[in-house]
N, C-alpha and C positions, 0 to 999 in steps of 0.2 A: 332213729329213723335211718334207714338205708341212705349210704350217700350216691349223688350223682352228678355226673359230668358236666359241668356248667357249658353253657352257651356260648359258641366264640363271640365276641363282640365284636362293632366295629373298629376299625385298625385305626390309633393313633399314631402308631408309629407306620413306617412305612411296610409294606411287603416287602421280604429280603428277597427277591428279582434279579437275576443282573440279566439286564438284556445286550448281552455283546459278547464277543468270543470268547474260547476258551485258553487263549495268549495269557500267562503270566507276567507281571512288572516283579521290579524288586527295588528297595531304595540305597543310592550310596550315600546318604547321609547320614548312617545310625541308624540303632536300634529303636532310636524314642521317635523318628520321624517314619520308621515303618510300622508301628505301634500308634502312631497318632493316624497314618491312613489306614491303619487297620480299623481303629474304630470308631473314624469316619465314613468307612464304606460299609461297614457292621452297620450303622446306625440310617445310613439312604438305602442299602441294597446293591452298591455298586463299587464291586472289588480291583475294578480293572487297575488300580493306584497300588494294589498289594500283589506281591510276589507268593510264593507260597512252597512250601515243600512236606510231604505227608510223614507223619512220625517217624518212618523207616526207611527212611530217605527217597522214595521214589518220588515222581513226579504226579503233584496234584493240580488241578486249575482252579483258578479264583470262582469259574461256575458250579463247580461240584462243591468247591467250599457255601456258595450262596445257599445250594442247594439244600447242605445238610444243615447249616444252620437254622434253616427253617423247617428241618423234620425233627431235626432236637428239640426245639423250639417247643413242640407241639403243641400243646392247646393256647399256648402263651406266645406263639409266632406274632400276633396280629393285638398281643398289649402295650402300652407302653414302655418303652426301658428305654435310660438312660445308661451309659456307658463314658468311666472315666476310669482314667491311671491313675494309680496309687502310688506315686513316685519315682523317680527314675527307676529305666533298665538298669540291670544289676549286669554286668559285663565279663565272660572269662574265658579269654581267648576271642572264638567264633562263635563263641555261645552267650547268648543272655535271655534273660525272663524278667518280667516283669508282674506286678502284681496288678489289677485290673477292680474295682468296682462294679456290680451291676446292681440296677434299683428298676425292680420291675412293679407297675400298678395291676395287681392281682384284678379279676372281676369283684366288682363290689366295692374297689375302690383301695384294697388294703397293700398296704405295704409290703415287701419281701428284700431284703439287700442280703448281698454275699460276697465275696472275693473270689475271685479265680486266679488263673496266674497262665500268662501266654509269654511262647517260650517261641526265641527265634534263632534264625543262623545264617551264617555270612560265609557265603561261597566265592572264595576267587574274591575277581571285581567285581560278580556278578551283585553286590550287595546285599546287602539284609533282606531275608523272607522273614514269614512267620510260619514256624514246626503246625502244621493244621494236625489237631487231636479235641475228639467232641469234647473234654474234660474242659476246654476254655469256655463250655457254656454250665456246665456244671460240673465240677469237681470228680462226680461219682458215675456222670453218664460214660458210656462206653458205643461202640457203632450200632447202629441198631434201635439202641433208646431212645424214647422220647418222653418231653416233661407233660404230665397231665394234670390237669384240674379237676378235683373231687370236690362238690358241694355238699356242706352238712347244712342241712336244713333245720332254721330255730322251731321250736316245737309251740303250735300260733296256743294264746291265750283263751280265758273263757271271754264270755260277758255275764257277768255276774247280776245278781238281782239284789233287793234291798240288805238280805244278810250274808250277803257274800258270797253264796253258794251258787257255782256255776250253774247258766239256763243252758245252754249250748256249750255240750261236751258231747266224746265222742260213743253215739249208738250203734247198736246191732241193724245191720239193712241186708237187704236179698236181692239182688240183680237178676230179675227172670227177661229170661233172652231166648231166643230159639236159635237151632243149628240145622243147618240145611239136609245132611246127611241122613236126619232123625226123622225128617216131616214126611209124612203121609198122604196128609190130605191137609193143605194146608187152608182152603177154605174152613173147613169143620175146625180147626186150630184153632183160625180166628174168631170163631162165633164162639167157642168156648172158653177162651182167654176173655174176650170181653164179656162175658156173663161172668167171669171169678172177680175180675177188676171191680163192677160193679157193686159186688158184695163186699168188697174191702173198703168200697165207698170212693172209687176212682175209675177214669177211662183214661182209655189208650189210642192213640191216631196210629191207628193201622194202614190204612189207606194204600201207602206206598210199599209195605210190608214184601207183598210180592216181586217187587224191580228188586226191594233189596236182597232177597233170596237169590232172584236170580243171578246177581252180578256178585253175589259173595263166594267166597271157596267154601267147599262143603262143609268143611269144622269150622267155622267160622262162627264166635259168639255175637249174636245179632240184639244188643239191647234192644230192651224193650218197656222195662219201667224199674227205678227200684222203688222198693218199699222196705219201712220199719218191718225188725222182725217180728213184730205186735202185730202188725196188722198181713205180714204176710203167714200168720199164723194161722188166720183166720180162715185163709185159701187153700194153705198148702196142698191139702186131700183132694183137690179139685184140680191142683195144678201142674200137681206132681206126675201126676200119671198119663199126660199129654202126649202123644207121640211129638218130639220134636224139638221137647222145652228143654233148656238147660238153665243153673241156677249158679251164681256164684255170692257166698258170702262176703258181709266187709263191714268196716266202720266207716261212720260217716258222724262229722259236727253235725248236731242237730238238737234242737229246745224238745224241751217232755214232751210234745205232739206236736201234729205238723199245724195246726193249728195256731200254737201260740207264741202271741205276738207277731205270726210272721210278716205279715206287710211292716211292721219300726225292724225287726230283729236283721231281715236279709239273711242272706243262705254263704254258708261256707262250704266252695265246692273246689275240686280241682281245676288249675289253670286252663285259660282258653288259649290260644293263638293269638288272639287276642289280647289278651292281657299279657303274655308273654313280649310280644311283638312293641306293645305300650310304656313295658317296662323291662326290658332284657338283661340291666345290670343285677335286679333286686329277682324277680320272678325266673321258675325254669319251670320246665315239664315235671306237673307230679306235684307242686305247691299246692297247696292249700289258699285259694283266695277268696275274700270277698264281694259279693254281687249283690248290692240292692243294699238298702236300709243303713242299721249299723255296722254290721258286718263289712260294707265297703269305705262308709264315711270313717272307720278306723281301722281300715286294711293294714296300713305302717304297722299303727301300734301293736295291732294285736297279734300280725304275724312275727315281729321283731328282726331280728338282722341275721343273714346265713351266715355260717362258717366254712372256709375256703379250704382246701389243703392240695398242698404238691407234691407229688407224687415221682418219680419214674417210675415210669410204663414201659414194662420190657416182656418180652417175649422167647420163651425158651427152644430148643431145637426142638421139643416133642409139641410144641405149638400151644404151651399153656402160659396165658398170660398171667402177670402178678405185679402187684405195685408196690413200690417202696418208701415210704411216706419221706419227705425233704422238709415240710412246712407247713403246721397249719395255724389259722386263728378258730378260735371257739366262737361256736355259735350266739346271738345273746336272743334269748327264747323272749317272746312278745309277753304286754303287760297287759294283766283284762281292762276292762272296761266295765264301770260297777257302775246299776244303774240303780231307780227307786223301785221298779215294779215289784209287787208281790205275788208269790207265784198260787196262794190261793187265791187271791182278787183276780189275778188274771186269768184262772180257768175257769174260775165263775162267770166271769166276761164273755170268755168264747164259748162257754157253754151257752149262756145266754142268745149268743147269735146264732147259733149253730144250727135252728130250723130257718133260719128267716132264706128264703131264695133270694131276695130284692139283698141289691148293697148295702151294706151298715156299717156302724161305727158305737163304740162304745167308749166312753173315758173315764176313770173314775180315778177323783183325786183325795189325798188325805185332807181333810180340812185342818187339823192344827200348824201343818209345817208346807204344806203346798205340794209333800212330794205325790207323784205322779203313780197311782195303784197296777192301774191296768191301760194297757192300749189294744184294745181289738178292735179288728175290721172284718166284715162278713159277708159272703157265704165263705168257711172256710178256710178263716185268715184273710183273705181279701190280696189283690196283688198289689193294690195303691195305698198308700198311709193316710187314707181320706182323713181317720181319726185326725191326724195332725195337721194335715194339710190342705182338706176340703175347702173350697171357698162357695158357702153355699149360704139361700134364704135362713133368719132362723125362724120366723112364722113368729107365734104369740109367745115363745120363748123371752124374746126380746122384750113382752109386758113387762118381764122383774126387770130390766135396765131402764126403761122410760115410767115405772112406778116408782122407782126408786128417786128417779128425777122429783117428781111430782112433788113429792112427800117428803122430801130433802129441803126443797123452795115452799114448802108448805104450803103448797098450790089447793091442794084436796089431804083431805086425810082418808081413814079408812071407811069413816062412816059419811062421809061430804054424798049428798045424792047425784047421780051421773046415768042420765038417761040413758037406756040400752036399745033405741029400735031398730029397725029393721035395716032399715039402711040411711045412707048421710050423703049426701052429694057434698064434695068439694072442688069447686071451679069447673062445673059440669064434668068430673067426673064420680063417679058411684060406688060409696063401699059398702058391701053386704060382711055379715056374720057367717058366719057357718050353719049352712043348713038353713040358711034364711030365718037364723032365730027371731026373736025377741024377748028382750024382761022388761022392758018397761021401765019405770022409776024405779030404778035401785040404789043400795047404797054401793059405793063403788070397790069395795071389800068382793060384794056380788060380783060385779063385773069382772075384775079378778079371776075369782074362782071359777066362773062361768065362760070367761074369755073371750068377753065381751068388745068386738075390733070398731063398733061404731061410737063406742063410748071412749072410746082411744080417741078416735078422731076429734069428738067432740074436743078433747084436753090439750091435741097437741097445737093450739094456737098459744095455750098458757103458755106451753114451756119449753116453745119455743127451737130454732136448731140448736141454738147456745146451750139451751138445757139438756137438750138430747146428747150433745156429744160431752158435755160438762157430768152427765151420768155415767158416760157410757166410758171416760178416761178414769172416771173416781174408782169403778167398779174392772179397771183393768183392758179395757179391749181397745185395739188400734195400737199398742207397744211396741214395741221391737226388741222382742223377748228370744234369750238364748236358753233354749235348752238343750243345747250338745247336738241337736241336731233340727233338721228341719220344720219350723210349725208357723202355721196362719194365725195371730193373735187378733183378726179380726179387721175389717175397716167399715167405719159407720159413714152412711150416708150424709151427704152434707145438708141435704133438706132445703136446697136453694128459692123455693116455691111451697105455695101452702098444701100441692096437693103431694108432692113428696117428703115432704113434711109428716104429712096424714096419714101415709103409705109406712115410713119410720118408722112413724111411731110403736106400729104394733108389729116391727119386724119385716115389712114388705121393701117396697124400694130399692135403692141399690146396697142396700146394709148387705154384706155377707159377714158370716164369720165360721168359724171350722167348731166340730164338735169339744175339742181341748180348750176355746176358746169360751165356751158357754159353758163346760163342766167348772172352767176358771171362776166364772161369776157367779154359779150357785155357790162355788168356797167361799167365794170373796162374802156370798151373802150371810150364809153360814156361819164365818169367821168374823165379820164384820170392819176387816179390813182385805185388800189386794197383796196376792204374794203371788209374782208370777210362777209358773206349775215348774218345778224341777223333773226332770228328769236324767240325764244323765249326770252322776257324782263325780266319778274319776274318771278322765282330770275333767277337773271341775271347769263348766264355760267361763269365758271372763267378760263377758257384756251380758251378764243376767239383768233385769231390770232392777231396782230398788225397791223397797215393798212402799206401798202408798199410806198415804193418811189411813188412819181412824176415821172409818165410815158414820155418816150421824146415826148417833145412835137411836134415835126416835125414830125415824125413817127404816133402819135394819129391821127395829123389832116388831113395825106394824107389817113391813112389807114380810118378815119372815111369818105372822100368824095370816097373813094373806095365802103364801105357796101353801100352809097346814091345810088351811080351808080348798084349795084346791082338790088334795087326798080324801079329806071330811065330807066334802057336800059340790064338788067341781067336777072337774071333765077327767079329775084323773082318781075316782073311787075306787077303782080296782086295784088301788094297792094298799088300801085301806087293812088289808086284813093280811100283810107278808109279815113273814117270821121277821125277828128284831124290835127295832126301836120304829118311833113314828118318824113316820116319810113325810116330808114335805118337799116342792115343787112347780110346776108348772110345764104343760102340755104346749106345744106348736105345732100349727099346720102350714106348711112355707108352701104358697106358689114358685114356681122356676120359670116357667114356660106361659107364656100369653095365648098360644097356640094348642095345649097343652089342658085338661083337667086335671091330669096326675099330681100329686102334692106328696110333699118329703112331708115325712111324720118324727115330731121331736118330743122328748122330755129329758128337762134338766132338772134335777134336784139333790137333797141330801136327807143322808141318815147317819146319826149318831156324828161318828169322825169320817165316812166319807162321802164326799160329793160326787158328783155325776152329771155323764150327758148322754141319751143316745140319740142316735139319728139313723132312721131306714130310710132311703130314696126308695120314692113314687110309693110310701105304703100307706097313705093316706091320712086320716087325721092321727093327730097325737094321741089319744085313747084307740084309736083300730091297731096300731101296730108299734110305737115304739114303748107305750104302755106295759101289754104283756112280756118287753123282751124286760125293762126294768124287774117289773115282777117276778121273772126268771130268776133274775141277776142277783136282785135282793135276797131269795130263800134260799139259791144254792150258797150266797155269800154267809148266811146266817146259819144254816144247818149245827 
């Protein structure tokens, strides 16, 4: 990578200043005591204590000496140095030199020492000056020069996926921008730039478009969007031909689509002002930083540490600059970041969401080892890591946590009969089913499959808040689970009262929990123990949770031919016939809002080795919308 001029910092050391005449001193007590105020006014800025005489003997002032010491200086005027003699002046006759130390802290932190050597003379009584010549700042400068700082930039890492292979490395992209010089008709521009956008499956805020023209210089490149060169492939014949447009080629860090994963991944972009301005030791103009997700929670790691180098910076009489390197440290180029996703799961995932317009979330986790398949959020990738982080209803999801209770305390079994009617009053409040069903006396396997919310109610006096949250810990939720980066593992309602109790039970109340959070517990059902979801490997978090007991197992295996029956003969048949192995599950329809009919649409389940959750906000029941996104998921995963 090209190097570049690091950022002055601010000044540790003082500005070399002298604010006072151009009078010279001189000392009659030796050369070690005009060498000691030599560079004690070297080190404040104020020379007025030091006499001075210029290499060829004419008369120099201690201001012009300030002066040039801080043009020699240059981009290292305003770093730290320390400044110490290397032993007595060496004496002969009128003449001595001394040998000098300097220990300067590079930007970034790094060390530099060298020796110099300041050479004085003793005129008359007039006492000891110091011979001023730039060489007492570095050996090799000469009038003129100045010392610069070159940054070598570490070259930032991937984030890898389960077998190592970089997600985010660097692709081809296309910068379409318009130049003022070119434009025509710049209304007609815009109407046809945003019809090409369109077709690549993006818009552009044009809005302001016109102030920016006009306050730009005529060649002037005017961003306007980049895109993949995949996707501006797609336009080019449309866009090419525009009066006005111009393009510039480039790379850019970026995952197989813009799509994946990007609400966990975050975007590796060049520096803001921001970010510069937040970090000015480590960041310059032209880095490469992280924004959002992974990408910033391990900005260190992955961009790794620059490499410095010193330079003179000199300039010849035909006015061509050149440098001549004094110093550098090597770069140390950043470490990836290996995570569990796999990168078919996850584009099955985004595939999956990819029609839905309402927000979504999908998770799918490995059920043998818990690591973490896929994180999508949608329309689009989604901007928020709902997947991870949402705190939302999960509607009759939460059945498998509170049937699990049930059948655990051997409250009911699967064939126990449990009335399903229409509605239940608890403490004058009223809970209805969906759709104001009814089954009647069924067994409670029925209920189940059917999702039945008043036949919950009827149970949760059995079992109680103690069993509710005594389920809901066995099966993993409410932990404080690390996986490398941000995630909701859920918080259950305490059920203080019999009618939030009632509400609990079947998911309502104040239970939320995030879609990673309920893909957890189909694993957990699955597996038949809790292993909280991994996600990021290296380096590995260090408060991951412990994996939990051994779940009962009479309790797993009726509640797991329960979710079967779900697929079989329940609310969620339409996945009855996707490619692969048999699905099992369980559909949720969450209230959010009191105020509100809209309802988030959930299902969580498993197939073969992996688990799953999704969830669409406001798309109604669990069979209207998060059903066919599974069904998506499951046949593109299976192909």
């Amino acid at each position: 990578m090209p190097n570049r001029t690091w950022p002055r910092t601010a000044a540790c050391l003082a500005a070399l200043t002298l604010a006072a005449s151009g009078l010279t001193a001189c000392s009659k007590e030796g050369p070690d005591g005009a060498l000691k105020d030599f560079l004690a006014g070297w080190r404040s800025g104020n020379l007025n204590a030091v006499g001075f005489v210029a290499a060829d003997g004419g008369k120099i002032s201690a201001e012009s000496v300030v002066t040039q010491l801080q043009e020699l200086s240059g981009d290292l005027a305003k770093q730290p140095l320390v400044l110490s003699a290397a032993g007595e002046p060496k004496t002969t006759g009128n003449i001595a030199s001394s040998t000098i130390k300097l220990d300067w802290t590079l930007p970034g932190g790094a060390p530099w020492s060298y020796n110099s050597t300041v050479r004085l003379t003793k005129e008359g009584s007039d006492g000891w000056r110091v011979i001023w010549e730039p060489a007492i700042v570095q050996s090799e400068l000469a009038g003129g020069d100045r010392l610069g700082v070159r940054r070598v930039a570490a070259v930032r890492a991937p984030i890898q996926d389960a077998k190592g292979t970089p997600i985010v490395t660097p692709r081809d992209v296309v910068v379409i921008g318009v130049t003022p010089e070119k434009i025509k008709n710049l209304g007609q521009l815009q109407k046809d730039l945003q019809t090409a956008f369109k077709e690549a499956g993006t818009t552009v805020d044009m809005s302001n478009l016109a102030d920016r023209v006009k306050n730009a210089d005529a060649g002037a490149f005017i961003e306007l969007i980049t895109l993949r060169r995949t996707d501006y492939d797609k336009i080019r014949g449309q866009v090419r031909p525009l009066a006005g447009t111009v393009f510039r080629e480039e790379k850019r860090e970026l995952a197989p689509s813009r799509a994946f994963a990007r609400a966990l991944l975050g975007s590796a972009d060049q520096a803001t002002r921001e970010d510069i301005d937040a970090n000015p030791e480590a960041i310059a103009q032209g880095d490469i930083v992280g924004h959002g997700g992974l990408q910033q929670r391990y900005d260190t790691q992955l961009r790794g540490t620059a490499g410095v180098s010193v330079v003179i910076s000199r300039v010849a009489a035909d006015g061509t600059a050149s440098d001549t390197q004094l110093y550098s440290t090597k770069p140390v180029d950043g470490k990836p970041i290996k995570l569990t996703l796999d990168a078919a799961v996850q584009n099955a995932a985004d595939a999956a969401l990819a029609t839905q317009k309402q927000a979504s979330s999908l998770v799918a986790i490995k059920v043998s080892d818990g690591a973490v398949l896929a994180v999508a959020n949608g329309p689009d990738g989604g901007a928020v890591n709902t997947a991870l982080t949402g705190q939302v209803a999960p509607g009759s999801t939460f059945k498998a946590v509170s049937t699990y209770g049930l059948l655990q305390k051997k409250l009911v079994t699967a064939d126990t009969v449990v009335p399903c009617p229409r509605t239940r009053t608890v403490n004058g409040r009223e809970f209805r089913n969906s759709n104001n069903s009814s089954l009647g006396r069924v067994q409670f396997h029925t209920d189940f499959a059917k999702s039945c919310n008043t036949a919950f109610v009827e149970l949760a006096p059995k079992l109680g808040a103690a069993g509710l949250a005594e389920a809901a810990t066995a099966l993993g939720l409410g932990g404080q689970w690390d996986m490398g980066i941000e995630s909701f593992s859920g918080k259950v309602s305490p059920a203080g009262n019999p009618t939030e109790l009632a509400a609990a039970t079947f998911g309502q109340g104040t239970t939320t929990v995030s879609p990673v959070a309920m893909a957890s517990v189909a694993a957990a059902i699955a597996r038949g123990q809790f292993k909280q979801p991994k996600l990021v490997l290296e380096p590995a978090p260090t408060k991951a949770v412990p994996d939990g007991p051994q779940l009962d197992a009479g309790a797993v295996q009726a509640l797991r031919a329960m979710m079967r029956e779900v697929v079989t003969s329940g609310t969620g048949t339409a996945l009855g016939n996707v490619e692969g192995k048999p699905v099992s599950g369980k559909t949720g329809t969450a209230e959010f809002d009191n105020e509100s009919k809209d309802t988030h649409s959930w299902f969580i389940g498993f197939q073969g080795d992996v688990a799953f959750a999704v969830m669409v906000q406001k798309g109604g029941s669990g069979a209207e919308a998060a059903v066919p996104v599974v069904e998506t998921f499951l046949n593109a995963l299976n192909k």
